[in-house]
N, CA, C and O atoms as CSV, one atom per row, in Angstrom:
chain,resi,resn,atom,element,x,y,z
A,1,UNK,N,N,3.820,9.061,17.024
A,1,UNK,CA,C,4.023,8.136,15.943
A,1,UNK,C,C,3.889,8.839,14.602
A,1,UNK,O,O,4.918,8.675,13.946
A,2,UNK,N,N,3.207,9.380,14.131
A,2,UNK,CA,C,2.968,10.407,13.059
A,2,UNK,C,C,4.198,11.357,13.133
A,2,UNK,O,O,4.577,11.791,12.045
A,3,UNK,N,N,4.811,11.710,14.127
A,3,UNK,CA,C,5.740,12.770,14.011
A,3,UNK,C,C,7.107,11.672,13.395
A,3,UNK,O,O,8.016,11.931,12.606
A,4,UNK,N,N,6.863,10.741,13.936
A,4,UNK,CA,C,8.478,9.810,13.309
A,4,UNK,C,C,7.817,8.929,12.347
A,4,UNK,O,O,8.504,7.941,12.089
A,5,UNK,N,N,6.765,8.977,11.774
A,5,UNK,CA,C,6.592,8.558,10.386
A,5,UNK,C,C,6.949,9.458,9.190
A,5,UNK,O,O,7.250,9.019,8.080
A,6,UNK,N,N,6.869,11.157,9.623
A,6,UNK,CA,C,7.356,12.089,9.045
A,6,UNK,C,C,8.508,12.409,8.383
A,6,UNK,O,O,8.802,13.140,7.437
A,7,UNK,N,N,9.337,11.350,9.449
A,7,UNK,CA,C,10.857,12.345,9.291
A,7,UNK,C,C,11.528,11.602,8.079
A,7,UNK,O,O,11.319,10.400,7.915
A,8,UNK,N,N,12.258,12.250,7.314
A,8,UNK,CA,C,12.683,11.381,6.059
A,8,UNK,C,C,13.777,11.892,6.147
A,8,UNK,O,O,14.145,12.939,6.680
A,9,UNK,N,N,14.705,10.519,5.183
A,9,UNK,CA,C,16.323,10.317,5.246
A,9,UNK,C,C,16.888,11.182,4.055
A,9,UNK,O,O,16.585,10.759,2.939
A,10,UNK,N,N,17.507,12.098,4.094
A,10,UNK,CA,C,18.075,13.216,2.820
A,10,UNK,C,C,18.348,12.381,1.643
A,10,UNK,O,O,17.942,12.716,0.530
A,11,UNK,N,N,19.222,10.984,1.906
A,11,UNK,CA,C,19.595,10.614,1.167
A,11,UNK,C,C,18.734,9.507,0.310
A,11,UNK,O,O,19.167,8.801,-0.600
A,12,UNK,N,N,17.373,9.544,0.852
A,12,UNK,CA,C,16.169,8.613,0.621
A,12,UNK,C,C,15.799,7.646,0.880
A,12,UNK,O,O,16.659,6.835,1.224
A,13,UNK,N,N,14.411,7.204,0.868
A,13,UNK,CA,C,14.337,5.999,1.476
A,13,UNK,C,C,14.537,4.589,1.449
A,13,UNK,O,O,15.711,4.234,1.553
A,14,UNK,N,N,13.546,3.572,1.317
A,14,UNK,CA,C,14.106,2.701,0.779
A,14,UNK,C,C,12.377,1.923,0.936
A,14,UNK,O,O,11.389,2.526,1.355
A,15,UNK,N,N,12.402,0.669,0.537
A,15,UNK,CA,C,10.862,-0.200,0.065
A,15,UNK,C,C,10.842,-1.195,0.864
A,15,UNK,O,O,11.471,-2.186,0.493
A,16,UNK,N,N,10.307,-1.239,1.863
A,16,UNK,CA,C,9.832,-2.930,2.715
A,16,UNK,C,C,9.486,-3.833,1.640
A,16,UNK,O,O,8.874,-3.646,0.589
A,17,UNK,N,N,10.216,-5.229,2.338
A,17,UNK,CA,C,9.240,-6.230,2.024
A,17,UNK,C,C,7.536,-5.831,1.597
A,17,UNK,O,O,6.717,-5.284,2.336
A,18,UNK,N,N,7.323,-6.317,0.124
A,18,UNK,CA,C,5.768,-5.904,0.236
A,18,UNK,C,C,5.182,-4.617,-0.504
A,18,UNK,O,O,4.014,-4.282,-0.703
A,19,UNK,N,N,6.446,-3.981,-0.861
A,19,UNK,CA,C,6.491,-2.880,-1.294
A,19,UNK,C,C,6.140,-2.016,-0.712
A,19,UNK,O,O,6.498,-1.090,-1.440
A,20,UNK,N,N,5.639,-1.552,0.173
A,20,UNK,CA,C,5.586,-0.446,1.345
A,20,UNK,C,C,7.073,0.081,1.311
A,20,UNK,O,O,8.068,-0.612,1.520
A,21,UNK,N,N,7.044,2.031,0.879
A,21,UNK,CA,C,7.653,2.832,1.151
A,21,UNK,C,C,8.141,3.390,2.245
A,21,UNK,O,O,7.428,4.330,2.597
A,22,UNK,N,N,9.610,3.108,3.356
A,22,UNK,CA,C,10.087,4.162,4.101
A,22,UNK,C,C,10.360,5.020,3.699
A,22,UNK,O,O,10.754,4.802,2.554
A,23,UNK,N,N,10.440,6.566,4.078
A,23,UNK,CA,C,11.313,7.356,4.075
A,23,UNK,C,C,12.911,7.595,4.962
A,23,UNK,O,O,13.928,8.243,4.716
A,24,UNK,N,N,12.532,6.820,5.925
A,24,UNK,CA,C,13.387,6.480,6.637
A,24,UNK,C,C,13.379,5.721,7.809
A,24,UNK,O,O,12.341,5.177,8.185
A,25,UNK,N,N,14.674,5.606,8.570
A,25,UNK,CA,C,14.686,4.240,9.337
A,25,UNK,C,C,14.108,5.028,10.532
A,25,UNK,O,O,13.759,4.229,11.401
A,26,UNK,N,N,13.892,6.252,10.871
A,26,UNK,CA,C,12.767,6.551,11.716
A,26,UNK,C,C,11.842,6.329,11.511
A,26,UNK,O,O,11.194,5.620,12.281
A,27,UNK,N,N,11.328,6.817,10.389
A,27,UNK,CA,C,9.680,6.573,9.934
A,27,UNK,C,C,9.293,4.734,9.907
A,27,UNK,O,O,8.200,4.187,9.757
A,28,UNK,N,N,10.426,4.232,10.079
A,28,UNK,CA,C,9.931,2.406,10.155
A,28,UNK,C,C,9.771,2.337,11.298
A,28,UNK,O,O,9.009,1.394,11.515
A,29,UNK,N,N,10.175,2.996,12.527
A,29,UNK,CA,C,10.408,2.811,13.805
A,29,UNK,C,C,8.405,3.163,14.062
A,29,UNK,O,O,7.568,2.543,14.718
A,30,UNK,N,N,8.283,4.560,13.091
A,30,UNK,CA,C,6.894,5.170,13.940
A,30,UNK,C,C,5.901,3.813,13.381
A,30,UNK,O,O,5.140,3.222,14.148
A,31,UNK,N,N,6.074,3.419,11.796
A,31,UNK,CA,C,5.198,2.587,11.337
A,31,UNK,C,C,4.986,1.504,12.364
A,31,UNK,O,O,3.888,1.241,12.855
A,32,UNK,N,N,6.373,0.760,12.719
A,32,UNK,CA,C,6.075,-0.340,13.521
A,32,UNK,C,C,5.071,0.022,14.840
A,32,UNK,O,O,4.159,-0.720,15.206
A,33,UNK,N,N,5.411,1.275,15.462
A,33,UNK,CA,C,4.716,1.771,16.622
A,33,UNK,C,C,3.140,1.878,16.479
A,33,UNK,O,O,2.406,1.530,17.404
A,34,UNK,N,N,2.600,2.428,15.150
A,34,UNK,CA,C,1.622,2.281,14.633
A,34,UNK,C,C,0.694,0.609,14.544
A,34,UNK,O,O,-0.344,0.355,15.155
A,35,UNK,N,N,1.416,-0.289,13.648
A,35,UNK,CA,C,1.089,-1.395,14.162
A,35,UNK,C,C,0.897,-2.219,14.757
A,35,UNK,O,O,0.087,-3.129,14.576
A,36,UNK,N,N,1.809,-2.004,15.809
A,36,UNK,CA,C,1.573,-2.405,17.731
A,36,UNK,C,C,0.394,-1.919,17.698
A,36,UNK,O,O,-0.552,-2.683,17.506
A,37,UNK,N,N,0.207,-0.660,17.862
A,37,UNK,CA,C,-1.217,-0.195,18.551
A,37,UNK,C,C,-2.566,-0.464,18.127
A,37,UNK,O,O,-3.605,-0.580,18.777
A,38,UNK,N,N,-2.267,-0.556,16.609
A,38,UNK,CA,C,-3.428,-1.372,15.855
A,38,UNK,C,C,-3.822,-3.019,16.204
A,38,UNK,O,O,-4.920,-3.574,16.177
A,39,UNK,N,N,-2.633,-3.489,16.497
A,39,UNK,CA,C,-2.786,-5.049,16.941
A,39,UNK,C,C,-3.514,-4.966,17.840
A,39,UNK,O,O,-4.651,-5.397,17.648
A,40,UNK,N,N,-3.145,-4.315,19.355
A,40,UNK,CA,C,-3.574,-4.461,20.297
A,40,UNK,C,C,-4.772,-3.805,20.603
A,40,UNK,O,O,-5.263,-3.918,21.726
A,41,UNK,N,N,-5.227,-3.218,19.839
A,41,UNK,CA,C,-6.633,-2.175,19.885
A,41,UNK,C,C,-6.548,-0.707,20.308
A,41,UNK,O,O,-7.591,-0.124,20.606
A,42,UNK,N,N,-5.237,-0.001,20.357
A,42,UNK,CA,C,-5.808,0.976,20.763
A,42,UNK,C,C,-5.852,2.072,19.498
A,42,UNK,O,O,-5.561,3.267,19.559
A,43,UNK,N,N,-6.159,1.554,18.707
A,43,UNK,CA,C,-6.255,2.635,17.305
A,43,UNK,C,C,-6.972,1.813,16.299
A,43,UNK,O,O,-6.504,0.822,15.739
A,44,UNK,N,N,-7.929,2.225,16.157
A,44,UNK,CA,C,-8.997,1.769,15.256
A,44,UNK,C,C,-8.066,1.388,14.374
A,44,UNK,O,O,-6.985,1.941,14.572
A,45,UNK,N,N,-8.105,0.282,13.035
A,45,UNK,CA,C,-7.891,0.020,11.917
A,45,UNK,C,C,-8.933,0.329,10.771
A,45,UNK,O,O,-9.993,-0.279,10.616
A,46,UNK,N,N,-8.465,1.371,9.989
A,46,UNK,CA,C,-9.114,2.035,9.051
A,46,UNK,C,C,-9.629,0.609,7.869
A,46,UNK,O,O,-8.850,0.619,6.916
A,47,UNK,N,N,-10.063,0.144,7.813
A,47,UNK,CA,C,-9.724,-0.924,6.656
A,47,UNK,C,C,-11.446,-0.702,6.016
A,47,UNK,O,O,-12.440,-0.330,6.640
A,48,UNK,N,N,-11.300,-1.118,4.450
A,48,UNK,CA,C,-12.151,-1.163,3.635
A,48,UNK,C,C,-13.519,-1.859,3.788
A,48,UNK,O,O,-13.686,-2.988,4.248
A,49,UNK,N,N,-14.350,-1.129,3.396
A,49,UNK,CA,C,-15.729,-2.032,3.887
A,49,UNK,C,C,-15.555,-3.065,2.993
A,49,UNK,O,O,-14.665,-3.263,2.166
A,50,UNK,N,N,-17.250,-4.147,3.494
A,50,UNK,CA,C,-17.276,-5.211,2.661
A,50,UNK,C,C,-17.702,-5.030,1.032
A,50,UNK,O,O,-17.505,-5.968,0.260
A,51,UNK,N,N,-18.291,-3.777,0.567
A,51,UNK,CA,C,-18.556,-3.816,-0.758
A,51,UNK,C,C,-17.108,-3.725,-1.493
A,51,UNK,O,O,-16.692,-4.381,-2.448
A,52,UNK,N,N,-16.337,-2.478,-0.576
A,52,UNK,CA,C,-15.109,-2.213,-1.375
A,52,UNK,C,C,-14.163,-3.238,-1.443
A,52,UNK,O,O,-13.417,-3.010,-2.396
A,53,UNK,N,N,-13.873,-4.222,-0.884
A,53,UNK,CA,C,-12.840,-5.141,-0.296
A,53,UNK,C,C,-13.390,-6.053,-1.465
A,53,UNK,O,O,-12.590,-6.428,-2.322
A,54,UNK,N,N,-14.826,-6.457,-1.545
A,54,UNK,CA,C,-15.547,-7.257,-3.131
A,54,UNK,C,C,-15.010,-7.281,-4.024
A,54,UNK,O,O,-14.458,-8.205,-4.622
A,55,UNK,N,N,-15.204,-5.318,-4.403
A,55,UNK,CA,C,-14.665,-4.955,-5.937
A,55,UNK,C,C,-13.701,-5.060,-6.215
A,55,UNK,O,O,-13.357,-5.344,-7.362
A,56,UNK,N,N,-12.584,-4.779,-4.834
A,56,UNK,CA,C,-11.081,-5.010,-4.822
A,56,UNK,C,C,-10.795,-6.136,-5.576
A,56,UNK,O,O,-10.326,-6.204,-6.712
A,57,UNK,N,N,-11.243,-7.297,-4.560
A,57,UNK,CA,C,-10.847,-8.446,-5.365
A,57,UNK,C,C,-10.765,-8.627,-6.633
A,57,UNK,O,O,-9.882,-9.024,-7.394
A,58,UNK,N,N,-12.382,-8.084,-6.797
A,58,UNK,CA,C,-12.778,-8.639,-8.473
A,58,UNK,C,C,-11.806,-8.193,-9.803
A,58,UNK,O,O,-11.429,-8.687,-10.865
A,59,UNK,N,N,-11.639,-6.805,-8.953
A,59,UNK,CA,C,-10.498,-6.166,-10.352
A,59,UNK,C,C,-9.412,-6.979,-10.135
A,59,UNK,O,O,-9.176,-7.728,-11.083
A,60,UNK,N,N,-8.525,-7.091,-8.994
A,60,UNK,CA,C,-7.379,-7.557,-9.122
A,60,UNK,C,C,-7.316,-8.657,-9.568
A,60,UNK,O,O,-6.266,-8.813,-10.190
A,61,UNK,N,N,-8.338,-10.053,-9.542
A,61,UNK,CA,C,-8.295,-10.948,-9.797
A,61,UNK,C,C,-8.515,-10.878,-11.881
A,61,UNK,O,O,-8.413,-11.787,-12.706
A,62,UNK,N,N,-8.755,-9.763,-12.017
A,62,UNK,CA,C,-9.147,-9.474,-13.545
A,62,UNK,C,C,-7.982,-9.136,-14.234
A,62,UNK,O,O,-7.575,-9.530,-15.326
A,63,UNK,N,N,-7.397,-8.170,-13.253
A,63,UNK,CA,C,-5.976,-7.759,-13.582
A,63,UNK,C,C,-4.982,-9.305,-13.501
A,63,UNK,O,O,-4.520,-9.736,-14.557
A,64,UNK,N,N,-4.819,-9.766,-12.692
A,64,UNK,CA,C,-4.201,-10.904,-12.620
A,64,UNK,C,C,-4.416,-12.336,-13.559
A,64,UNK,O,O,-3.817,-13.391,-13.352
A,65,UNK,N,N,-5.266,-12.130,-14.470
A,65,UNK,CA,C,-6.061,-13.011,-15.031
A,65,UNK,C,C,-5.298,-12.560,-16.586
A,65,UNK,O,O,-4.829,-13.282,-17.466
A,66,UNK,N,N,-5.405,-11.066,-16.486
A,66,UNK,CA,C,-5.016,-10.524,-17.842
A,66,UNK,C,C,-3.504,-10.319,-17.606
A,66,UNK,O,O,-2.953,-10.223,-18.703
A,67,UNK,N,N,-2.958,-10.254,-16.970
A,67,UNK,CA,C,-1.221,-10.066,-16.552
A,67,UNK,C,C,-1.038,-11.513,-15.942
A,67,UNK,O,O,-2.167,-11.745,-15.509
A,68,UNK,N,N,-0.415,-12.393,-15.718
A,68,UNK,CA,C,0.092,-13.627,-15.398
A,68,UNK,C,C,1.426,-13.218,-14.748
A,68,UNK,O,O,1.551,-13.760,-13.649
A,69,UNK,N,N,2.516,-12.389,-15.106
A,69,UNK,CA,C,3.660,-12.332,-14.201
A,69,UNK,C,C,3.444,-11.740,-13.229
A,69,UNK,O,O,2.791,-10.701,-13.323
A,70,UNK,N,N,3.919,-12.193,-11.937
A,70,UNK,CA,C,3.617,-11.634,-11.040
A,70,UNK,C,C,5.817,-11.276,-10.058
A,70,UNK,O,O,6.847,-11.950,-10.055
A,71,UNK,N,N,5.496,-10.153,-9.563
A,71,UNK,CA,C,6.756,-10.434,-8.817
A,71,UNK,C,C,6.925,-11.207,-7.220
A,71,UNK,O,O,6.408,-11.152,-6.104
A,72,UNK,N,N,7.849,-11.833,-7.843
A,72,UNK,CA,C,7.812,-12.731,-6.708
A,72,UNK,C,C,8.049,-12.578,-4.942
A,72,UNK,O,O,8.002,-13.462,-4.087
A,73,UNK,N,N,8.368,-10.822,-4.767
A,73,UNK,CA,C,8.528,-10.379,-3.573
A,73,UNK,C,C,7.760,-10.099,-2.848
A,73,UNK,O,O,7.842,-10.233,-1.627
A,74,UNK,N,N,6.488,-9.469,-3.718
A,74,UNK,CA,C,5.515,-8.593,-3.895
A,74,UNK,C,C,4.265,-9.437,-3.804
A,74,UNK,O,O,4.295,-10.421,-4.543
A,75,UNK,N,N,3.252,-9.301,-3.127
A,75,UNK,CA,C,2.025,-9.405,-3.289
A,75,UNK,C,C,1.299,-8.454,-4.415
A,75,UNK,O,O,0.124,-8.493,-4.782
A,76,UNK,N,N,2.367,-7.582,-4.852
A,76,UNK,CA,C,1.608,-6.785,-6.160
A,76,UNK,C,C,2.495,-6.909,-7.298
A,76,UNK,O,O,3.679,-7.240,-7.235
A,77,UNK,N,N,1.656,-6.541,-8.636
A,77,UNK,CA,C,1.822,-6.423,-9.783
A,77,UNK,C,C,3.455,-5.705,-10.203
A,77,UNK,O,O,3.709,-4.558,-9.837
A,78,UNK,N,N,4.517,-6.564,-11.028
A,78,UNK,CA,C,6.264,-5.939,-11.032
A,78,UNK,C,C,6.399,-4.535,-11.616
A,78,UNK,O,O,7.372,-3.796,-11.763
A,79,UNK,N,N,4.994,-4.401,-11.924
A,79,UNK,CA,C,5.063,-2.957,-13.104
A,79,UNK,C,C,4.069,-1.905,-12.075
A,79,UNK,O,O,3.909,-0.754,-12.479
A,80,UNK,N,N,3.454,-2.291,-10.839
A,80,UNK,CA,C,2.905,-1.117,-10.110
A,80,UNK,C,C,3.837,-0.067,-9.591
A,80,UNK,O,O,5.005,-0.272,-9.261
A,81,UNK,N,N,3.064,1.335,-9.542
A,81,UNK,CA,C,4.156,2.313,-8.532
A,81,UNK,C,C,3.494,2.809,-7.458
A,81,UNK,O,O,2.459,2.323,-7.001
A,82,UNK,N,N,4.087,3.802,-7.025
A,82,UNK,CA,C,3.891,4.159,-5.333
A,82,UNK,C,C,2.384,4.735,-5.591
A,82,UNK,O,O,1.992,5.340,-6.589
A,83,UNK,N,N,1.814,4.464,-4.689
A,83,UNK,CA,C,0.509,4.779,-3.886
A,83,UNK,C,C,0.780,6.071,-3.268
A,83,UNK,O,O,1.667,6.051,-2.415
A,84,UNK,N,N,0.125,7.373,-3.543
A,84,UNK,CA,C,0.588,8.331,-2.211
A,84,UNK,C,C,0.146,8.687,-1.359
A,84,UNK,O,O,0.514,9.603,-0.622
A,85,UNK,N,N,-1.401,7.527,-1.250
A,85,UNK,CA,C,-2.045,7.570,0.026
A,85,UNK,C,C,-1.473,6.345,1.007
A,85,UNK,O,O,-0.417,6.620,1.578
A,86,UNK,N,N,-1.613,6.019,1.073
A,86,UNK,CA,C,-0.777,4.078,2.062
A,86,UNK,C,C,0.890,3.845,1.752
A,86,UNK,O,O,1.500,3.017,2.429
A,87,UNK,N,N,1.718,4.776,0.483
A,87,UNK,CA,C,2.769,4.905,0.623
A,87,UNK,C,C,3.171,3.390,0.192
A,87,UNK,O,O,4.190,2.982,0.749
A,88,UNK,N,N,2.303,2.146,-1.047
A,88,UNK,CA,C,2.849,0.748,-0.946
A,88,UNK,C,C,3.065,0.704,-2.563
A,88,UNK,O,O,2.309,1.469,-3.162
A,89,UNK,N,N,3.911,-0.011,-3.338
A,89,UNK,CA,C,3.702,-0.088,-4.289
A,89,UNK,C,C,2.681,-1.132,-5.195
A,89,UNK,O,O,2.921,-2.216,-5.725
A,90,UNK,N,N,1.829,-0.565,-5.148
A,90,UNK,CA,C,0.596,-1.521,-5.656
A,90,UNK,C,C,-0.397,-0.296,-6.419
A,90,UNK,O,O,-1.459,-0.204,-5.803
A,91,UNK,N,N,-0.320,0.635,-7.565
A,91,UNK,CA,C,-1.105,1.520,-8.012
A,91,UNK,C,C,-0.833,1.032,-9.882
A,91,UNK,O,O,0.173,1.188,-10.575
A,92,UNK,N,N,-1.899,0.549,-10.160
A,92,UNK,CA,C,-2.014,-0.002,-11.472
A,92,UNK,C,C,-3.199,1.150,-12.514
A,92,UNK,O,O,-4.094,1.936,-12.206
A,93,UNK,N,N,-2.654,0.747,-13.673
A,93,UNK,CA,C,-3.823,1.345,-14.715
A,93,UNK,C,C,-5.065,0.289,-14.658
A,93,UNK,O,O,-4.944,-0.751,-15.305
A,94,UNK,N,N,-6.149,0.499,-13.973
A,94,UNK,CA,C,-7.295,-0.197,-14.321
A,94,UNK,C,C,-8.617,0.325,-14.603
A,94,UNK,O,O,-9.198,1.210,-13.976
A,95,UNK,N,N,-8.994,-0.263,-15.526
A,95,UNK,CA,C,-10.372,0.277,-16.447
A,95,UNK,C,C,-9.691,2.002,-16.667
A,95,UNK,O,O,-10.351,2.870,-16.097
A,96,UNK,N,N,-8.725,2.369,-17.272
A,96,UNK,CA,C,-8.094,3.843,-17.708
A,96,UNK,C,C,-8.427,4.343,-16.874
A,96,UNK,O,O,-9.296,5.177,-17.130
A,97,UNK,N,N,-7.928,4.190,-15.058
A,97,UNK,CA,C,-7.749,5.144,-14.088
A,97,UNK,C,C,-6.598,4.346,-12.952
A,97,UNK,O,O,-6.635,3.130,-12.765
A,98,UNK,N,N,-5.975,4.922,-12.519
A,98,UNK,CA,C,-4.609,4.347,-11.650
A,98,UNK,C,C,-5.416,4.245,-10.579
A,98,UNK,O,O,-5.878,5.233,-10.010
A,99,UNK,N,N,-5.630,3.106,-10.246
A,99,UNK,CA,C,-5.793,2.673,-8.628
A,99,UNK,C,C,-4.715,1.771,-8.546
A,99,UNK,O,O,-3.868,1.205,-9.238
A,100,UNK,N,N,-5.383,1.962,-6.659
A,100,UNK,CA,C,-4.019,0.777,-5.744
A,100,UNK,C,C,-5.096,-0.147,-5.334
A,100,UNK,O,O,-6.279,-0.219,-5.000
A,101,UNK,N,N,-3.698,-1.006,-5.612
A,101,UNK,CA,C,-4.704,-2.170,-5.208
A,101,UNK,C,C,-4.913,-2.768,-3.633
A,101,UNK,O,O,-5.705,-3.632,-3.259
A,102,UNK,N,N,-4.128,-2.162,-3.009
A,102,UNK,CA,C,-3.709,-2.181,-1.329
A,102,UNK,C,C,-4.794,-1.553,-0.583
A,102,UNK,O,O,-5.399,-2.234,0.245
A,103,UNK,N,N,-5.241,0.171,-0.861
A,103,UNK,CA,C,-5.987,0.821,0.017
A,103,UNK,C,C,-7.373,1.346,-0.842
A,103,UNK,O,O,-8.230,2.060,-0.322
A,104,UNK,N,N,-7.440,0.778,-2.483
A,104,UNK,CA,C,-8.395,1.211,-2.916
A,104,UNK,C,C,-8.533,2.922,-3.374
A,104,UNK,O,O,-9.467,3.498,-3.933
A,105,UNK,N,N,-7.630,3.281,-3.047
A,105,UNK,CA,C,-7.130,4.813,-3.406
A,105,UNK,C,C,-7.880,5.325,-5.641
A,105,UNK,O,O,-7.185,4.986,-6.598
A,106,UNK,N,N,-8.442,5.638,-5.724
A,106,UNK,CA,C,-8.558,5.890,-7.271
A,106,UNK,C,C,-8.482,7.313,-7.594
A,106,UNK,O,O,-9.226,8.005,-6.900
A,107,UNK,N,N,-7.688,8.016,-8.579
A,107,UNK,CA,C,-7.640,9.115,-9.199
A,107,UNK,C,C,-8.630,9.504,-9.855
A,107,UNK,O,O,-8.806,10.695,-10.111
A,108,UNK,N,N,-9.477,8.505,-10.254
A,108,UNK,CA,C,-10.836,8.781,-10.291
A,108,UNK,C,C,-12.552,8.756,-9.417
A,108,UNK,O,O,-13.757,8.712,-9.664
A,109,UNK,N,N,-11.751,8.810,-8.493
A,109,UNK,CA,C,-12.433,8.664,-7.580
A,109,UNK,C,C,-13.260,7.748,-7.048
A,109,UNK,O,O,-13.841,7.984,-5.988
């Protein structure tokens, strides 16, 4: 699954529903394969503890409080860009450091 999440289309990819980045229509094939296995248990799901998943909220709901448009496709912000850890478009300027708002990813660590 990792090996066909890899493979990317020369001519580029394209954005799921949700903003999640393919590189290509292989790499959707490995993602989906990935999420089977997560459904069914045989691959841990990495997901955010309960403090981080808190703060998550709190900013986004701050961000969302101070921004009102939202895009309507998107569970994220029309002006976020790519994430290059989780690969989704949800990476905003908050408190003057780009986080995502999807995996919690910060350039500032």
């Amino acid at each position: 699954m990792d090996e066909l999440r890899s493979v990317f289309d020369p001519r580029g990819g394209y954005f799921k529903k949700g903003g999640k980045y393919m590189p290509s229509l292989v790499a959707e094939l490995g993602d989906a394969i990935e999420c089977h296995l997560k459904l069914i248990g045989l691959i841990k799901d990495d997901e955010l503890d309960e403090h981080q998943q808190k703060l998550m909220a709190e900013k986004r709901a701050q961000y969302e409080a101070a921004n009102q448009e939202a895009e309507a496709e998107s569970d994220f912000p029309a002006g976020a860009q790519l994430c290059g850890k989780c690969s989704t478009k949800a990476v905003i300027k908050m408190d003057g450091c780009m986080t995502c708002l999807n995996c919690g990813d910060s350039k500032c660590g």
